[in-house]
TIVO-700784 format. One line per 5 residues: their letters; for each residue x, y, z of N, C-alpha, C. Coordinates in nm, 2 decimals. Example, Ala and Ser with C-alpha at 12.3 -4.5 7.8 and 13.67 -1.06 7.14 Angstrom:
2
AS = 1.32 -0.57 0.78 1.23 -0.45 0.78 1.32 -0.33 0.78  1.28 -0.22 0.71 1.37 -0.11 0.71 1.29 0.00 0.79;
END
This chain:
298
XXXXX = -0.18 1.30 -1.33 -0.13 1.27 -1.20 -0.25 1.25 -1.10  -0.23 1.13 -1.06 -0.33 1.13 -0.90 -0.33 1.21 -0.78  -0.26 1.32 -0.81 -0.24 1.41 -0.63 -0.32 1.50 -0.65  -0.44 1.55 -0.58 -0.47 1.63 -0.59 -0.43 1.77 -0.61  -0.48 1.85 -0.71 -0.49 2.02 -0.77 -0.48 2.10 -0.60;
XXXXX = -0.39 2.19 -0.58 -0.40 2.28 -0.46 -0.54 2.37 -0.48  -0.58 2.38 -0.38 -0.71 2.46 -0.36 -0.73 2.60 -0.36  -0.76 2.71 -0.47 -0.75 2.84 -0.38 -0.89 2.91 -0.36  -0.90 2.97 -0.23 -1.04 3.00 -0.21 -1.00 3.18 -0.23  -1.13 3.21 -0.26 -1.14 3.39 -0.24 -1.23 3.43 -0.20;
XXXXX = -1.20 3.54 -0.16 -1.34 3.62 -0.14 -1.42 3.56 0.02  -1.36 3.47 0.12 -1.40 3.38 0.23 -1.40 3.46 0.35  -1.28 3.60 0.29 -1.25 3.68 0.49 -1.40 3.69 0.52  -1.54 3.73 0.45 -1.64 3.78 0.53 -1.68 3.65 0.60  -1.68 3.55 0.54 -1.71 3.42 0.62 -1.66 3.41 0.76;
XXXXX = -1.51 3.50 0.80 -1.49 3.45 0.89 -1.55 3.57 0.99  -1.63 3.64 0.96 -1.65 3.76 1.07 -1.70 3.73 1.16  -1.73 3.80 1.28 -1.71 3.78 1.41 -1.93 3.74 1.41  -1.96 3.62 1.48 -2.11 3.62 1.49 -2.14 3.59 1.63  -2.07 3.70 1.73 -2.10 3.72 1.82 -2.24 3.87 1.81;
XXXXX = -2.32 3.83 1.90 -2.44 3.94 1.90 -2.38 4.05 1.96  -2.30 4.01 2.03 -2.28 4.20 2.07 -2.09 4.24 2.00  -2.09 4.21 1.92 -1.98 4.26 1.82 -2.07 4.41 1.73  -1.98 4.48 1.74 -2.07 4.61 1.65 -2.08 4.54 1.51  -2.02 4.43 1.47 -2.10 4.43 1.29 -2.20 4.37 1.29;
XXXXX = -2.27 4.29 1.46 -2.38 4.24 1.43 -2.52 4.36 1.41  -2.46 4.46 1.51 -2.55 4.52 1.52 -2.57 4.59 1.34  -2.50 4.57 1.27 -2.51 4.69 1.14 -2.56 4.58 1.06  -2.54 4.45 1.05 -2.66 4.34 0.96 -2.76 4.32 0.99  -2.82 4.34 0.82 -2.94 4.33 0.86 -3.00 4.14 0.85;
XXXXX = -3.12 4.11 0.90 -3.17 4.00 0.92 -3.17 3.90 0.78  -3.16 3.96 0.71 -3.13 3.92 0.53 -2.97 3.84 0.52  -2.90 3.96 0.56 -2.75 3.91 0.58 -2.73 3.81 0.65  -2.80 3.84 0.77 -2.76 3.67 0.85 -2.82 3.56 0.82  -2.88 3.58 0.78 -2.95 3.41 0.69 -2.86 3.38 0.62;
XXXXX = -2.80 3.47 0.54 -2.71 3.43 0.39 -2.59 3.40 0.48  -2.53 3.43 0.60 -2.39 3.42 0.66 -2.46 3.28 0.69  -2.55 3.24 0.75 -2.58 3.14 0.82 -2.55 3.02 0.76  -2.63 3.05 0.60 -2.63 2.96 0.53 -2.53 2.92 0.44  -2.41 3.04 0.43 -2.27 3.01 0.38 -2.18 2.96 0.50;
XXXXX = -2.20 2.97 0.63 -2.14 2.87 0.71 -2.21 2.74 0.72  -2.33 2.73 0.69 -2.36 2.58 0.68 -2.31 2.50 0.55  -2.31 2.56 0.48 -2.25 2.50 0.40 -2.09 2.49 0.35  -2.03 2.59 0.44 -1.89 2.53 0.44 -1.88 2.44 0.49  -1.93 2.39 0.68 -1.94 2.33 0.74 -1.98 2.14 0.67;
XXXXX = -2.05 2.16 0.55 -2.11 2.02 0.49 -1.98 1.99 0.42  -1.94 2.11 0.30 -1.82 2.11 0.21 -1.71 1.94 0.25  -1.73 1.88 0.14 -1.68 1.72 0.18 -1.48 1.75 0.18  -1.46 1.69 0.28 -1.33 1.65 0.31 -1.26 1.56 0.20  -1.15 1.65 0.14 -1.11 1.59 0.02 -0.98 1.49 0.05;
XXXXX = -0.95 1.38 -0.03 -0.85 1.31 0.04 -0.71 1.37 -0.08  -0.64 1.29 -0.01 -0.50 1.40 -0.08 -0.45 1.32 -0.23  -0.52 1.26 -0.24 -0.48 1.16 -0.39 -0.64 1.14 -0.46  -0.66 1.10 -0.58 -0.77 1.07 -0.62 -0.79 0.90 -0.65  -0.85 0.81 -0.62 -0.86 0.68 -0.60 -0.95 0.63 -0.72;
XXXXX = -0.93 0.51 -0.77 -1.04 0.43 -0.84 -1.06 0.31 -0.76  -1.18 0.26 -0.79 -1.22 0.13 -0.74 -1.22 0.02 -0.88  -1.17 -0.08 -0.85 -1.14 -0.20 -0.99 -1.21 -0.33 -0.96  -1.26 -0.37 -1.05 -1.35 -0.46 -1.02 -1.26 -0.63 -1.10  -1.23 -0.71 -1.06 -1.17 -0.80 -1.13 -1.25 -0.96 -1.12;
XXXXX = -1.32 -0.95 -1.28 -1.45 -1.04 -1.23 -1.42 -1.17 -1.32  -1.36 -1.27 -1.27 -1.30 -1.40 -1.29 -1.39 -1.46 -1.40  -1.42 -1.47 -1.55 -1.50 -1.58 -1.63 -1.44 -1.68 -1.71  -1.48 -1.77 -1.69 -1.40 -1.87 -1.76 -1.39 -1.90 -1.87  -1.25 -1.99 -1.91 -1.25 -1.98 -2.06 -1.33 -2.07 -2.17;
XXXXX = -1.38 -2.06 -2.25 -1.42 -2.17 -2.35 -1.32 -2.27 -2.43  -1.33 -2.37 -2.45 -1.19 -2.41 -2.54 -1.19 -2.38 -2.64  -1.24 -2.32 -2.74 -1.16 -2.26 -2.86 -1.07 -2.15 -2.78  -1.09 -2.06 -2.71 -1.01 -1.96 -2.64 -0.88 -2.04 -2.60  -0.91 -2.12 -2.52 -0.78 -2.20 -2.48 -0.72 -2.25 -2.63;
XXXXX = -0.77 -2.29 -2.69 -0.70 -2.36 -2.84 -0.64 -2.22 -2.87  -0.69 -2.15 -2.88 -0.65 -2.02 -2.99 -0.48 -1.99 -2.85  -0.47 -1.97 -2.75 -0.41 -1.88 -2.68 -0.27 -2.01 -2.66  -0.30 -2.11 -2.64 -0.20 -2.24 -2.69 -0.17 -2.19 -2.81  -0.19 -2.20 -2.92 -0.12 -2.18 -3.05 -0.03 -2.07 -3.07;
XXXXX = -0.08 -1.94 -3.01 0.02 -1.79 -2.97 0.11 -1.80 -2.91  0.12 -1.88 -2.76 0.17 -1.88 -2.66 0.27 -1.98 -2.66  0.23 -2.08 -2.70 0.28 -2.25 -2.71 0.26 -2.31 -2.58  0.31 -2.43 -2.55 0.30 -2.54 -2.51 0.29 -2.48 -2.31  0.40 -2.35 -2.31 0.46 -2.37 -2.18 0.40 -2.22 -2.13;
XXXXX = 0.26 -2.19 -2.17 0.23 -2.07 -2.13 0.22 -2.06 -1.99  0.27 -1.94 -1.99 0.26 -1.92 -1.77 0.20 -1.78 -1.80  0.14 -1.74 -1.83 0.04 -1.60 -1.85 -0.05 -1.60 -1.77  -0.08 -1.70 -1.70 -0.15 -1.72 -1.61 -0.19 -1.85 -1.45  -0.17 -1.80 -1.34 -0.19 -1.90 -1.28 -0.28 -1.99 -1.28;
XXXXX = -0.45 -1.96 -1.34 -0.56 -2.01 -1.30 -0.56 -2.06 -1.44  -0.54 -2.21 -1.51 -0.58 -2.21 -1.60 -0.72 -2.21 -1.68  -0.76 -2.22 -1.60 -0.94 -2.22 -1.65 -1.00 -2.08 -1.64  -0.93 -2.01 -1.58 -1.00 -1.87 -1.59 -0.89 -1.76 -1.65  -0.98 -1.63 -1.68 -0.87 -1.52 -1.69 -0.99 -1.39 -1.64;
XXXXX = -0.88 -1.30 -1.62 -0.94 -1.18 -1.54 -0.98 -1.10 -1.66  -1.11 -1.02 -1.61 -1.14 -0.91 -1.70 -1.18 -0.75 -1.59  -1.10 -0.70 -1.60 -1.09 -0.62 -1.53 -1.18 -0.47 -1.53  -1.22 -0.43 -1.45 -1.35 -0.32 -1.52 -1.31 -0.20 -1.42  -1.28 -0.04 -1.42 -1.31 0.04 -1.32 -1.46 0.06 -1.32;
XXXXX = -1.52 0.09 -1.16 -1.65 0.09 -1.14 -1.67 0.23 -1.06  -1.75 0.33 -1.14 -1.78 0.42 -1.10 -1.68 0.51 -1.11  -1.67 0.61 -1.08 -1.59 0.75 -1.07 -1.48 0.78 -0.99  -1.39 0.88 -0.99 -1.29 0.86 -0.93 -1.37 0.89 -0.80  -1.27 0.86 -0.65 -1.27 0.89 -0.51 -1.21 1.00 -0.48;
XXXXX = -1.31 1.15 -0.44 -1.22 1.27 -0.44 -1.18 1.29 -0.29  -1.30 1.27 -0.21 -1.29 1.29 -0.07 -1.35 1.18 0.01  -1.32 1.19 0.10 -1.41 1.07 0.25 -1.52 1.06 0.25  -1.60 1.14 0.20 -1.75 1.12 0.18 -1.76 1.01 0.09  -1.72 1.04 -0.04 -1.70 1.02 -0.16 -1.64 0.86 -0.13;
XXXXX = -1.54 0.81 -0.04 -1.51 0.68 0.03 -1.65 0.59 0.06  -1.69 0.64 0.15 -1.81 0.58 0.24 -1.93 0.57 0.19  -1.95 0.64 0.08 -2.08 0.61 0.01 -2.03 0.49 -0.10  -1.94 0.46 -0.17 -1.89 0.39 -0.21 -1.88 0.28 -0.14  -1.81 0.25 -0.03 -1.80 0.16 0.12 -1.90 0.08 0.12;
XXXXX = -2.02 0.16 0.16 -2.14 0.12 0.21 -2.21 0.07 0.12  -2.20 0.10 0.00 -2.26 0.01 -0.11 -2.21 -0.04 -0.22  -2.11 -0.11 -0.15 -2.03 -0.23 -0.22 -2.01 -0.36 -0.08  -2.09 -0.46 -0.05 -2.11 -0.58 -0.01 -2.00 -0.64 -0.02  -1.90 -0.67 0.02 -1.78 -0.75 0.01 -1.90 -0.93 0.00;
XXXXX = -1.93 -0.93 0.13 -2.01 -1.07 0.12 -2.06 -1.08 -0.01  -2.09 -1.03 -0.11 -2.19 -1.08 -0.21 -2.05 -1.04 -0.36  -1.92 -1.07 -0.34 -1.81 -1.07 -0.42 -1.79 -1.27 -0.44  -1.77 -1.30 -0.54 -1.78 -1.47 -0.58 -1.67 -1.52 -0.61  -1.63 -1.58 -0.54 -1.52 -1.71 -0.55 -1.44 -1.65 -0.69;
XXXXX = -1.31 -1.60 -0.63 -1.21 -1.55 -0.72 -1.19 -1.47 -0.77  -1.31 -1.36 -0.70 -1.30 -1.24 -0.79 -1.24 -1.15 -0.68  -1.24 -1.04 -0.71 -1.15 -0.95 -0.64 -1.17 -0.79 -0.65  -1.18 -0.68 -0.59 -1.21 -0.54 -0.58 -1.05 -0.46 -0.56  -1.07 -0.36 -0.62 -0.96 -0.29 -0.54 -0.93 -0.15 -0.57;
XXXXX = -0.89 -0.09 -0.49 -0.85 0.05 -0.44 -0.77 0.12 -0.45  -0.73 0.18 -0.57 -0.58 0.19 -0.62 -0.61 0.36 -0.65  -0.48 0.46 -0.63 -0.45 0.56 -0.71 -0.47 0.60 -0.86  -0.54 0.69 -0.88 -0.54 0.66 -1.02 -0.41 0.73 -1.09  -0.47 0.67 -1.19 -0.28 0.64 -1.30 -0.22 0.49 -1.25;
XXXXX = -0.29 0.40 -1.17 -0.24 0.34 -1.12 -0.33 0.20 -1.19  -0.28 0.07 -1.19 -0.38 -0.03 -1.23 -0.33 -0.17 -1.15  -0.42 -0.23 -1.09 -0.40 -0.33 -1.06 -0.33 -0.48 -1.13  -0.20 -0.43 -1.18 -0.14 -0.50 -1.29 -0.01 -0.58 -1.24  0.04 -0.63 -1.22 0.18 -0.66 -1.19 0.28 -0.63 -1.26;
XXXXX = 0.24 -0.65 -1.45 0.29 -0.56 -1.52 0.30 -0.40 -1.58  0.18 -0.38 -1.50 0.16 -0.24 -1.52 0.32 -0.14 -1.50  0.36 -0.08 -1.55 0.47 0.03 -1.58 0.50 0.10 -1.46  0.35 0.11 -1.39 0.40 0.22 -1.25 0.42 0.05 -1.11  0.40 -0.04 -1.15 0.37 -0.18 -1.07 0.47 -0.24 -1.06;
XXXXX = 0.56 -0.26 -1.19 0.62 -0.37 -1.21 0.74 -0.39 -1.13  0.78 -0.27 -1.08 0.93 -0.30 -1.02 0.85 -0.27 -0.83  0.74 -0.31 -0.82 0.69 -0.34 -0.69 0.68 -0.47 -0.65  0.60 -0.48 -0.50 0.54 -0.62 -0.49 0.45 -0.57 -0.33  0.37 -0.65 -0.29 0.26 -0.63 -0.20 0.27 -0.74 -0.13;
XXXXX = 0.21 -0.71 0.03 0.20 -0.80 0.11 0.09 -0.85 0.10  0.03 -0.95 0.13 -0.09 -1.05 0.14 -0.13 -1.12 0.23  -0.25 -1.05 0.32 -0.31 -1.12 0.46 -0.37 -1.14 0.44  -0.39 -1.29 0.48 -0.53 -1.40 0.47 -0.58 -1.40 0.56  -0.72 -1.37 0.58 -0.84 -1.35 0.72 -0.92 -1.43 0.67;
XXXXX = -0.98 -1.48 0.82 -1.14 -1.54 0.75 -1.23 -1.47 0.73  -1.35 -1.53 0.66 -1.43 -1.44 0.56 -1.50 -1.39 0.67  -1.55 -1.41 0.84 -1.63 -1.32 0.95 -1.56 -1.22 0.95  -1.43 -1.18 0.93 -1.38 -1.03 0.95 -1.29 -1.01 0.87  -1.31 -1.03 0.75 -1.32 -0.95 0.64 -1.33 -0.84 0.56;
XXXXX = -1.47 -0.82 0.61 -1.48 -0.66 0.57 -1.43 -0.58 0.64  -1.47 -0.60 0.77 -1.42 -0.50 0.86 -1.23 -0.48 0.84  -1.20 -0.60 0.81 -1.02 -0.55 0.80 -1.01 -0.49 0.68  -1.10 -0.54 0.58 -1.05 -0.48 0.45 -1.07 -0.30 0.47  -1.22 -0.23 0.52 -1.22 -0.10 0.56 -1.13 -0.04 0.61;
XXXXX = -1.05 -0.11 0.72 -0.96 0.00 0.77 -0.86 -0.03 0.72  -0.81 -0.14 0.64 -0.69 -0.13 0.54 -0.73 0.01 0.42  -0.85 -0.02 0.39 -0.84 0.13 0.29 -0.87 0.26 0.32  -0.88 0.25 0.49 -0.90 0.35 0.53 -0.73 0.40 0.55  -0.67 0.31 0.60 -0.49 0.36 0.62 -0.42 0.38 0.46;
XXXXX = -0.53 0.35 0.37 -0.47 0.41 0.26 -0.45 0.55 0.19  -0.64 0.56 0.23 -0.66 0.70 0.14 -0.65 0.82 0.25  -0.56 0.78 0.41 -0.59 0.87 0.47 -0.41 0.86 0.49  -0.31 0.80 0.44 -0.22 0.87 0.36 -0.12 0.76 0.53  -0.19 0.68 0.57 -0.11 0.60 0.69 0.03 0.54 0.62;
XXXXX = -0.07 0.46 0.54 0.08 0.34 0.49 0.18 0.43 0.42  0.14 0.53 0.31 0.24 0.65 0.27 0.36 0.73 0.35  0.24 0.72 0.51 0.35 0.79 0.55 0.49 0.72 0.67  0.47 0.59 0.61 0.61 0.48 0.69 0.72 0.40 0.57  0.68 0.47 0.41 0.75 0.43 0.37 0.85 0.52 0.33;
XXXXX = 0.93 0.43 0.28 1.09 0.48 0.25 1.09 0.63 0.10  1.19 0.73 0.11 1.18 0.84 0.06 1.15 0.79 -0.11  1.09 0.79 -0.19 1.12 0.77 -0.29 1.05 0.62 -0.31  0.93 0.61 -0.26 0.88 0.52 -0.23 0.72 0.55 -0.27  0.59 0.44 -0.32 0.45 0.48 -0.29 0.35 0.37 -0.30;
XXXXX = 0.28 0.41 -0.22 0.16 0.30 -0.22 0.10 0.32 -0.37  0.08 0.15 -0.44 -0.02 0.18 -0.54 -0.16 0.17 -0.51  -0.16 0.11 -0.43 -0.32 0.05 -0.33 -0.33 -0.04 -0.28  -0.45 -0.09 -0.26 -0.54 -0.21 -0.18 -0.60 -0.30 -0.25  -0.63 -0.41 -0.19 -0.69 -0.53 -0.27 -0.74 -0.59 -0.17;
XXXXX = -0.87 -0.70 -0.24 -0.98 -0.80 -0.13 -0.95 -0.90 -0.24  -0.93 -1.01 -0.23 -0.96 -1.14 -0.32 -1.06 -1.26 -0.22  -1.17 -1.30 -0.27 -1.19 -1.37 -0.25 -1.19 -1.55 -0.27  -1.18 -1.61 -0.16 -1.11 -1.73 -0.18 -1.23 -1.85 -0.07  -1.20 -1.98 -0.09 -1.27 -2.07 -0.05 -1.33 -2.01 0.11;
XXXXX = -1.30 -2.04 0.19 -1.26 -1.98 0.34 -1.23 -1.81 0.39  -1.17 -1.76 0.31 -1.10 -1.65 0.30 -1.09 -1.60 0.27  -1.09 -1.42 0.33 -1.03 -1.33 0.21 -0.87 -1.26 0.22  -0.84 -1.24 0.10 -0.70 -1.25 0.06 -0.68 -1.07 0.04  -0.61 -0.98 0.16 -0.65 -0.86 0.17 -0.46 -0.81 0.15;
XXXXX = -0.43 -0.73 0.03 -0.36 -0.70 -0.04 -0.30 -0.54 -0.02  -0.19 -0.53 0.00 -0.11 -0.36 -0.01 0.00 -0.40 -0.09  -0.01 -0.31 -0.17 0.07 -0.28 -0.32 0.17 -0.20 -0.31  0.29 -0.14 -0.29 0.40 -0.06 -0.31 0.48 -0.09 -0.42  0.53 0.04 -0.44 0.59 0.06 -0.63 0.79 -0.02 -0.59;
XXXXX = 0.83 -0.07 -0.49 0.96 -0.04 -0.52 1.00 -0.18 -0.44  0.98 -0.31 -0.40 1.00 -0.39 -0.38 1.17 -0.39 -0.34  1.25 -0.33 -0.39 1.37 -0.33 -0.35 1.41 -0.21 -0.23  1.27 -0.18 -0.17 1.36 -0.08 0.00 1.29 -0.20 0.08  1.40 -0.19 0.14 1.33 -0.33 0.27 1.25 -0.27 0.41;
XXXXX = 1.33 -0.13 0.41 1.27 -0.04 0.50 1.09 -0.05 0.51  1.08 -0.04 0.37 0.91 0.00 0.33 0.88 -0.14 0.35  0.92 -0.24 0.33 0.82 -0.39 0.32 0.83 -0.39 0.48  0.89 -0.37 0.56 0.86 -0.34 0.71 0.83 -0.32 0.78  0.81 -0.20 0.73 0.70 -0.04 0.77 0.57 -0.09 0.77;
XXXXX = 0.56 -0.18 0.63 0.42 -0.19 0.58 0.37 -0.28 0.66  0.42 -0.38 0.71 0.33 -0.50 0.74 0.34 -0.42 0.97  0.44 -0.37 1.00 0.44 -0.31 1.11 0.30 -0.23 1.15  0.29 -0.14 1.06 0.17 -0.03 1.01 0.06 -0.07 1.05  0.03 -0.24 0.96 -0.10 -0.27 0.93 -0.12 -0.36 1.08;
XXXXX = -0.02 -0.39 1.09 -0.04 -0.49 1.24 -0.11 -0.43 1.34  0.01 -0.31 1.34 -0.02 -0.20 1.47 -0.18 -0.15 1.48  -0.24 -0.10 1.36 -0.35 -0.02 1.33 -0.49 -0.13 1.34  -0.49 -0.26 1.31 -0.56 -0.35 1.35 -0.59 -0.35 1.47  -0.72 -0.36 1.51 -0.74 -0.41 1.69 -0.69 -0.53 1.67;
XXXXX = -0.66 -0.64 1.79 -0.57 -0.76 1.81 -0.75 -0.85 1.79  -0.89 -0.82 1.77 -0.94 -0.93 1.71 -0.92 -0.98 1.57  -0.88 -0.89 1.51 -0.89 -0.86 1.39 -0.76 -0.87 1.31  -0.65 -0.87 1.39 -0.51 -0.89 1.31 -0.51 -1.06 1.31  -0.45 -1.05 1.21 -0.37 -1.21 1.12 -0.30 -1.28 1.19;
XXXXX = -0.31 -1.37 1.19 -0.20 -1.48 1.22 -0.09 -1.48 1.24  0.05 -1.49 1.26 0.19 -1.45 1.24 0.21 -1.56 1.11  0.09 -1.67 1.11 0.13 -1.74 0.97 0.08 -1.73 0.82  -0.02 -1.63 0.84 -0.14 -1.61 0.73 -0.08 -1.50 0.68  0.04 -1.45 0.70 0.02 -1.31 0.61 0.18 -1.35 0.51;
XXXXX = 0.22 -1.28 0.41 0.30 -1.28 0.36 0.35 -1.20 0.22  0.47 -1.17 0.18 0.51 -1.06 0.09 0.59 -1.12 0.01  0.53 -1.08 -0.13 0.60 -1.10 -0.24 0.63 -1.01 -0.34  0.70 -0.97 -0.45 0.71 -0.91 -0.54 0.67 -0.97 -0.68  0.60 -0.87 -0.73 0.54 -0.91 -0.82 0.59 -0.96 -0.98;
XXXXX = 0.75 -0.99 -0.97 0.79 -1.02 -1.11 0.86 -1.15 -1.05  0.84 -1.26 -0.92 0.86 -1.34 -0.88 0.68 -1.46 -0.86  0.57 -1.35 -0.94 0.45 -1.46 -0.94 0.49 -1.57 -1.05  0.47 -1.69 -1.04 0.41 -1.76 -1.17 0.39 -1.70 -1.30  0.25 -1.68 -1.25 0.23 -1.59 -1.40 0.24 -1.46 -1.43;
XXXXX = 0.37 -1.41 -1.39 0.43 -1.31 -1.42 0.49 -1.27 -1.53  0.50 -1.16 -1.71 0.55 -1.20 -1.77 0.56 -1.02 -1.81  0.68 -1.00 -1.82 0.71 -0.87 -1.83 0.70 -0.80 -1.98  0.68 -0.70 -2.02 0.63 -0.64 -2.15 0.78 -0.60 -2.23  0.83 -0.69 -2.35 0.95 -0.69 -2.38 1.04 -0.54 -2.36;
XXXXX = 0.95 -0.43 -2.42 1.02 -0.28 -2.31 1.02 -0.25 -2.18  1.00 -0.34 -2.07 1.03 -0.34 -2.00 1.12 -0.40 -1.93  1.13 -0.50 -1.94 1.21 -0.63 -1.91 1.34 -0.59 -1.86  1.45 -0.46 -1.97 1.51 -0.44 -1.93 1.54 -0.37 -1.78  1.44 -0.28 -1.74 1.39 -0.23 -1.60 1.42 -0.31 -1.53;
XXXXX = 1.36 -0.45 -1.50 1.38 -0.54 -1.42 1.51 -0.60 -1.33  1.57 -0.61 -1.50 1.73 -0.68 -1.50 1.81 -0.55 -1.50  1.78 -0.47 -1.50 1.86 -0.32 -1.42 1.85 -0.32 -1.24  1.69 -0.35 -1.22 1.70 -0.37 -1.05 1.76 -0.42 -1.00  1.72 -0.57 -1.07 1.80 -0.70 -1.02 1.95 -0.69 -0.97;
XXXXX = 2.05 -0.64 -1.11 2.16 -0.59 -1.12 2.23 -0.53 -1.00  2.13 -0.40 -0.98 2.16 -0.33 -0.91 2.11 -0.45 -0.71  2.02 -0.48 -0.68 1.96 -0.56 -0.60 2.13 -0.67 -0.52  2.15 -0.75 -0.68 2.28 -0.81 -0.65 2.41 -0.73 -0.59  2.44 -0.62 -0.70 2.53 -0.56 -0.62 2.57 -0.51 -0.51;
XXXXX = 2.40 -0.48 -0.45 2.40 -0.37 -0.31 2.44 -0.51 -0.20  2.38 -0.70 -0.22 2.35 -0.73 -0.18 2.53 -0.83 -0.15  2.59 -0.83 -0.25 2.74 -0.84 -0.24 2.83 -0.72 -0.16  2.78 -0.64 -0.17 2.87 -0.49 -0.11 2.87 -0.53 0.06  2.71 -0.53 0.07 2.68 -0.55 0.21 2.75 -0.68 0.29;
XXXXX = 2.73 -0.85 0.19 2.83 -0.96 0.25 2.95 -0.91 0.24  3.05 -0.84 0.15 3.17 -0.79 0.15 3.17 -0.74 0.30  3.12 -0.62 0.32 3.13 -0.53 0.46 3.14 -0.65 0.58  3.04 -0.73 0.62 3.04 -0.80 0.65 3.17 -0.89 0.68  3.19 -0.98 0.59 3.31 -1.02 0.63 3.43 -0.97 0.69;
XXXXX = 3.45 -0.87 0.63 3.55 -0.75 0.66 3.55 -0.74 0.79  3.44 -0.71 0.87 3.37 -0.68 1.01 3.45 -0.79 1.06  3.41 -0.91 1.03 3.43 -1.04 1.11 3.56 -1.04 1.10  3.70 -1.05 1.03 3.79 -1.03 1.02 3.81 -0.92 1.07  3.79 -0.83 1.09 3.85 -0.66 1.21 3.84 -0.78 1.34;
XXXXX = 3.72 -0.83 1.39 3.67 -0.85 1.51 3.76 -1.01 1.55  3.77 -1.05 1.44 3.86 -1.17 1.44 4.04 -1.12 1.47  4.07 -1.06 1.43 4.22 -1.02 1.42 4.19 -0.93 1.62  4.13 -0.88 1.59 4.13 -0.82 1.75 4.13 -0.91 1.85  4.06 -1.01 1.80 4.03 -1.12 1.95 4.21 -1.18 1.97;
XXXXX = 4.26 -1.26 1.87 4.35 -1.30 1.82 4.50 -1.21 1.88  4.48 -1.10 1.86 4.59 -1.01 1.95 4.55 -1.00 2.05  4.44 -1.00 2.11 4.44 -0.94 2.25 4.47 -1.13 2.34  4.44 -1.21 2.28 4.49 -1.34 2.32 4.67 -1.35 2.34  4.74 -1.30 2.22 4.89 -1.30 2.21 4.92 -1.17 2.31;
XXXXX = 4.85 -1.16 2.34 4.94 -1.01 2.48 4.98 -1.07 2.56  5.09 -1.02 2.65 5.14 -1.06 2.73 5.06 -1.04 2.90  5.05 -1.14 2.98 5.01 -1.12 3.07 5.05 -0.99 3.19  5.02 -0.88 3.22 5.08 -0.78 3.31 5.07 -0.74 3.44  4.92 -0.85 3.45 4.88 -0.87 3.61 5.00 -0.90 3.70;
XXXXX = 5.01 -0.84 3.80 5.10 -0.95 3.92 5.02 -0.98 4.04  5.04 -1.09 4.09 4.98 -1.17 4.18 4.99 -1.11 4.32  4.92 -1.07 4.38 4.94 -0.99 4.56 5.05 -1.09 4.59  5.12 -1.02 4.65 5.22 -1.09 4.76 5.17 -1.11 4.91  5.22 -1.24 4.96 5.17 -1.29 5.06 5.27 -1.27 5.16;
XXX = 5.25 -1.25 5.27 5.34 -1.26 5.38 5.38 -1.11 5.42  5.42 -1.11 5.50 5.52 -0.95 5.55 5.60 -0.96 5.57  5.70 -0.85 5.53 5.89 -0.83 5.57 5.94 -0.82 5.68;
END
């Protein structure tokens, strides 16, 4: 599991003793002791701030194919393969470096990874571990992510605080019960970068909401998107989308279910309109009860 292990400390009450000089326990330490107090509060004080999930970083580095490759994956696949949007390329995907335990552990990572120096179509990303930047992936598939297009001057800067509202538990905490972020994403593109939030459940609408609300709000207004550049899709509606035959069924169970909730609701609906229609309708056939002031005096 990616959630972090609970912490238990012991043996810390002396850490918290009183290091006022005129408290009587200073007067009973000796000069020895306070160096060692000094230097077990300095170093609590450093002790890195751990984030509440453990993160990987995914490297997705675009190389193109040779044609025997393409011959060979035609012959497997046939004529009408959709395994892929980019025909000339395929992804080979790498995690880079160690998991992310704390915010330290963020920013040292941050600071030396160069978004600017990522190459035309390749792509980074910031995901939960147990988690994979897959559409088919098992914990992915019955999700989908929004997609904001920025230009490449403020790019990084959006991409950081987008993974900063990740591992600091923001976007987690506007979605729907029973809901979770898988992560973040940067793709790089001609002009632009293509800056990605992943959620496992594409069918709460509440959460696809939340999410894009979240990321709007949390943006300074130099730095937010377009109202036309951004956009949400689910990920068994890409192109080259192609689900793993034990899976598949998962899908067409959502779907299933997606339809029905989505019939129940036009049923209600109509119904509504018909209550509101039948009321208008009677209160038209009533009889008038007003009477008109009388004029004149007796």
């Amino acid at each position: 599991m990616s959630m972090r292990p609970s912490l238990f400390t012991r043996g810390l009450s002396g850490l918290s003793q009183s290091s006022d000089p005129n408290s009587p326990m200073s007067s009973v330490s000796s000069p020895a002791e306070q160096r060692i107090d000094a230097k077990q509060n300095f170093l609590k004080a450093m002790r890195p701030l751990p984030t509440q999930h453990y993160w990987n970083v995914w490297f997705d580095r675009q190389q193109p194919r040779d044609q025997t490759q393409q011959q060979e994956q035609q012959q497997q696949q046939g004529s009408n393969n959709n395994s892929s949007s980019n025909g000339e390329y395929h992804a080979h995907l790498e995690q880079l470096g160690g998991s992310i335990e704390s915010v330290q552990d963020f920013w040292r990572y941050n600071n030396n990874t160069p978004v600017d120096q990522i190459r035309m179509r390749e792509s980074i990303y910031l995901f939960k571990a147990g988690f994979k930047p897959i559409w088919e992936d098992r914990r992915n598939i019955l999700g989908g992510s929004w997609t904001f297009r920025v230009p490449k001057s403020i790019g990084p800067d959006v991409w950081t605080r987008v993974q900063l509202l990740a591992i600091g538990e923001k976007l987690q905490s506007v979605l729907e019960e029973g809901d979770q972020i898988c992560g973040v994403g940067l793709s790089v593109r001609f002009n632009s970068h293509l800056i990605s939030v992943w959620h496992r459940d594409a069918s709460r609408k509440k959460s696809i909401d939340n999410i894009l609300q979240c990321v709007l709000e949390e943006l300074p207004p130099e730095l937010r998107p377009k109202p036309d550049s951004y956009f949400y899709k689910r990920h068994s509606d890409h192109a080259g989308f192609k689900a793993p035959p034990e899976l598949q069924a998962v899908i067409d169970s959502q779907r299933a279910r997606e339809a029905a909730a989505k019939a129940a609701q036009e049923q209600q609906q109509q119904q509504q309109q018909q209550k509101q229609q039948a009321a208008a309708e009677k209160q038209e056939q009533a009889p008038d009860t007003t009477q008109a002031p009388s004029s004149g005096t007796q």
